[in-house]
ROSEBA-676535 format. One line per 3 residues: number of its first residue (from 1); for each residue x negated, y, z of C-alpha. Coordinates in nm, 2 decimals. Each point is the difference from the previous one (the first is absolute). Layout:
BEGIN
NUM = X:Y:Z; ...;
This chain:
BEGIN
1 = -4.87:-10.07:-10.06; 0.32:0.08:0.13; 0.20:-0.36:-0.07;
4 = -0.34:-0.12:0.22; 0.10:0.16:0.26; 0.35:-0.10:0.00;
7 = -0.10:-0.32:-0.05; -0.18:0.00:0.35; 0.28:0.16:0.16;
10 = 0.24:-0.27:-0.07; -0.27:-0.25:0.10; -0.06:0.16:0.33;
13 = 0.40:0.03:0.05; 0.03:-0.35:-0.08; -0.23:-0.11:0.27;
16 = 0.20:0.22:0.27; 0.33:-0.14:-0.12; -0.10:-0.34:0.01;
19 = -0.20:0.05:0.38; 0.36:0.15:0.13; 0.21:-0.28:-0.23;
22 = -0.24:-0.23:0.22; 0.07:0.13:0.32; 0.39:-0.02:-0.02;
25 = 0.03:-0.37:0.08; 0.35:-0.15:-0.01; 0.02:-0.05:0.46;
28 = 0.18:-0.30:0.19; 0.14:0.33:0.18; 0.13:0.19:-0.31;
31 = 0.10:-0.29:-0.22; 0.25:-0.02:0.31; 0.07:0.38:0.00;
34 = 0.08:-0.08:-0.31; 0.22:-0.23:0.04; 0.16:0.14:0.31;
37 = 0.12:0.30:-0.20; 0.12:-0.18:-0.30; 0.23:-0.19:0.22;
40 = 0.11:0.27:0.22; 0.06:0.23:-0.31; 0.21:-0.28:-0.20;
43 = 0.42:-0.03:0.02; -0.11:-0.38:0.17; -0.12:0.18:0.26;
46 = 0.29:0.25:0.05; 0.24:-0.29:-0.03; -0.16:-0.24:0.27;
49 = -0.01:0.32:0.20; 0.38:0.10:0.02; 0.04:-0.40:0.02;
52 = -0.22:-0.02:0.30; 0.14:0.35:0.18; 0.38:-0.11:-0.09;
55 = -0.03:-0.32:0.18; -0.16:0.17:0.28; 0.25:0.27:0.07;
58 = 0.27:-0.32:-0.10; -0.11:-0.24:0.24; -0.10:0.28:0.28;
61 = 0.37:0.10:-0.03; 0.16:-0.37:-0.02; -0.21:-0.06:0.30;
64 = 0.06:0.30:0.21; 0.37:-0.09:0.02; -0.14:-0.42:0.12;
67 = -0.27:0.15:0.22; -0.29:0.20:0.03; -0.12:0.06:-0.34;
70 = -0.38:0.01:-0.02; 0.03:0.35:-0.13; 0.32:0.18:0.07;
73 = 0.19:0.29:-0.18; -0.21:0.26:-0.05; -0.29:-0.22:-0.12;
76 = -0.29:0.13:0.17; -0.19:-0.35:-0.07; 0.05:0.01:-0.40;
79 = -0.10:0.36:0.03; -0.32:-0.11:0.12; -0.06:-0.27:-0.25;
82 = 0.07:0.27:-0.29; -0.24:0.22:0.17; -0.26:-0.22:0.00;
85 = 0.06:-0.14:-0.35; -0.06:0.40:-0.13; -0.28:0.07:0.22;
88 = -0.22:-0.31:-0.16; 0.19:0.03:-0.37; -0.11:0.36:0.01;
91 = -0.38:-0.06:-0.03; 0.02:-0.34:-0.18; 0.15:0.23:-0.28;
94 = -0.23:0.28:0.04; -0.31:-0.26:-0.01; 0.15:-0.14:-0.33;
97 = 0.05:0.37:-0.17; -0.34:0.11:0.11; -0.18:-0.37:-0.18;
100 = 0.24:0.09:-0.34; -0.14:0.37:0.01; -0.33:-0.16:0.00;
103 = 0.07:-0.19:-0.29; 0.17:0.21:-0.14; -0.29:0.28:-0.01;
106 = -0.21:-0.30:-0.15; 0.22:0.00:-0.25; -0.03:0.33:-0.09;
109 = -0.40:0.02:0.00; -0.01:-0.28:-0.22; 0.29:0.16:-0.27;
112 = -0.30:0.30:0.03; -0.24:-0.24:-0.09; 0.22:-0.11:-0.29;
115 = 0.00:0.33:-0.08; -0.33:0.12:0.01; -0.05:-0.30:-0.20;
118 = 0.21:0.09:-0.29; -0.14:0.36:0.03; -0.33:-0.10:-0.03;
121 = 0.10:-0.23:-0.31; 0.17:0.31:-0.22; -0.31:0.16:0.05;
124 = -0.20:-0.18:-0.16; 0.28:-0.06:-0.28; 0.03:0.38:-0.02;
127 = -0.39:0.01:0.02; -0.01:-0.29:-0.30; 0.24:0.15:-0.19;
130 = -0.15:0.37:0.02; -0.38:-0.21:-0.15; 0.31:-0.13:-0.33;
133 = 0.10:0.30:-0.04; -0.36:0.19:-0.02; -0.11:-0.29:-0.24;
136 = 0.31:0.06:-0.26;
């Protein structure tokens, strides 16, 4: 019978869901990609940042007119420093999306379970109430 063989389809997509639900494991690595990219995309981090670069170029001034600052006017020292803060904050962020696509398509095959599920369910109502219907 047809609701049979529905049945055994949502059992066999079951089994793959839960062996690739299995297989995404929460990582020291991405728990910290994570984390990285919650900072860096919050206004805590965008306020620390503009604290941190404003006492640079501050100080860098204050001390050029003293003595040798440690990285005069045209700031080729904090333009370093930012470079390297994009060049690892870009793949820290990209290694964070890729983990919430993963769950994300999880997410969806198990709303298509749900789905199949209910499916398979008004089937047999339809089917049940198709046998009332014949008996009235």
């Amino acid at each position: 019978m047809i609701v049979n063989k529905i049945y055994s389809i949502i059992t066999l997509m079951k089994s793959i869901i839960s062996s690739i639900f299995s297989k995404v494991v929460d990582k020291n690595g991405d728990a910290l990609a994570d984390k990285v990219t919650a900072f860096v995309g919050s206004w805590k981090f965008i306020v620390y940042q503009t604290l941190v670069l404003i006492t640079w170029i501050c100080s860098n001034l204050y001390l050029a007119t003293r003595m040798d600052a440690f990285d005069p006017y045209p700031f080729i020292l904090l333009n370093l420093v930012l470079s390297f803060q994009s060049a690892f904050t870009g793949p820290i962020v990209l290694m964070s999306q890729n983990r919430q696509s993963k769950k994300d398509r999880i997410s969806l095959l198990k709303d298509f379970e749900c789905d199949l599920r209910t499916e398979l369910m008004l089937t047999e109502v339809k089917a049940m109430l198709r046998n009332i219907e014949k008996k009235l």
